[in-house]
C-alpha positions in Angstrom: 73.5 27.3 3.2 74.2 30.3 5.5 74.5 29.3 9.0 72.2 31.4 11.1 72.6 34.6 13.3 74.9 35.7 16.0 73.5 37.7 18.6 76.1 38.9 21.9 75.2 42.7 23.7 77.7 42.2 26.8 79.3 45.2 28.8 83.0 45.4 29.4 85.3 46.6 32.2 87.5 47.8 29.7 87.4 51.5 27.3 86.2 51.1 23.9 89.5 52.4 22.4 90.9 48.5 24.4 87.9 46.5 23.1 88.3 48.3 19.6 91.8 46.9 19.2 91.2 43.1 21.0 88.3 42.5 18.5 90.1 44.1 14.9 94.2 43.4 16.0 95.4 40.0 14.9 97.5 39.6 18.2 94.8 40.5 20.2 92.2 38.3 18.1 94.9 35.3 18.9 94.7 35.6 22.5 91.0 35.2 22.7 89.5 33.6 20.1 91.7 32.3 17.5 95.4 30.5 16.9 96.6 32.6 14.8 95.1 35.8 12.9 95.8 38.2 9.8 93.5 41.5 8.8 94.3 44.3 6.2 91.6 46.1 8.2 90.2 48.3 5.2 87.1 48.1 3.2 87.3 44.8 1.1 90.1 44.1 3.0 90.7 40.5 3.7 91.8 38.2 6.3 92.3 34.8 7.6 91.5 33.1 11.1 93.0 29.9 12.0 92.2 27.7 14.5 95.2 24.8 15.4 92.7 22.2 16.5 92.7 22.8 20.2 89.7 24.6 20.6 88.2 22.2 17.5 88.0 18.8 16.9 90.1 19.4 13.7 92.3 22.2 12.4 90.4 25.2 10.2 90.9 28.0 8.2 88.4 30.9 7.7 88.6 33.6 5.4 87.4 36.5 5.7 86.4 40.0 3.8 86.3 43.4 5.9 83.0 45.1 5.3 82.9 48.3 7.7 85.5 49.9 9.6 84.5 52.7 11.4 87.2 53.6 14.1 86.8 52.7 17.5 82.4 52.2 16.8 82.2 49.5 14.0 83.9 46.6 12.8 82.5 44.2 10.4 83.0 40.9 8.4 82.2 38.2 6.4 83.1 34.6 6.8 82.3 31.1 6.4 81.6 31.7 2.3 82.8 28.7 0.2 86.8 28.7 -0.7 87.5 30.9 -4.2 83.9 32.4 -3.9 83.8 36.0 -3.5 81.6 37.0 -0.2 78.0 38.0 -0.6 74.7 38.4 1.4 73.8 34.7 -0.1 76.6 32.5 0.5 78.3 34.0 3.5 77.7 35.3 7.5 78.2 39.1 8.1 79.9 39.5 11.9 79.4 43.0 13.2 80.8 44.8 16.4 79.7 47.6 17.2 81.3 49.3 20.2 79.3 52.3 22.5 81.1 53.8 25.8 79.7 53.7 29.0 81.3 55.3 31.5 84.7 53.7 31.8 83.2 50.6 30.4 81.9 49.3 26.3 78.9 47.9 25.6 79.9 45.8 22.8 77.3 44.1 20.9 78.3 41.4 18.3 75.4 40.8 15.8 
């Protein structure tokens, strides 16, 4: 079963080319969200997020397959698909950021 959607449109203090790299580098992606992170931030790239069991009750793994990457607009995944299955609208969430300036600021919405 596919969990359902997620749904974010927040605004922040911070230029899209900064919010571009703390949502697609792994170092950045560690600071705020996971343990520990790796991307090969291409098309059908893939990549792993793992979480060390402080912000979760238990240790996890995710894996993850890069879908869009449109530098410094769109960014966008899918995860939570069962281990050794390949990732597909049926058996997997798609995560996509998409990133628009305003002003000195980015709107990033996360659906």
């Amino acid at each position: 079963m596919i969990p359902g959607t997620i749904e974010r449109d927040i605004v922040i203090e911070a230029p899209v080319e900064a919010v571009w790299r703390a949502v697609t580098q792994p170092d950045q992606i560690s600071r705020w969200f996971t343990g520990a992170a790796e991307i090969d931030l291409r098309p059908n790239g893939t990549g792993t997020l793992v979480w060390d069991g402080r912000a979760t009750s238990q240790p996890a793994t995710v894996h993850l397959r890069i879908v869009t990457i449109e530098p410094p607009r769109t960014f966008s995944f899918r995860w939570l698909h069962p281990a050794g299955a390949a990732a597909g609208d049926n058996n997997s969430l798609l995560v996509k950021f998409t990133l628009t300036p305003e002003g000195g600021h980015t709107r990033l919405r996360l659906a």
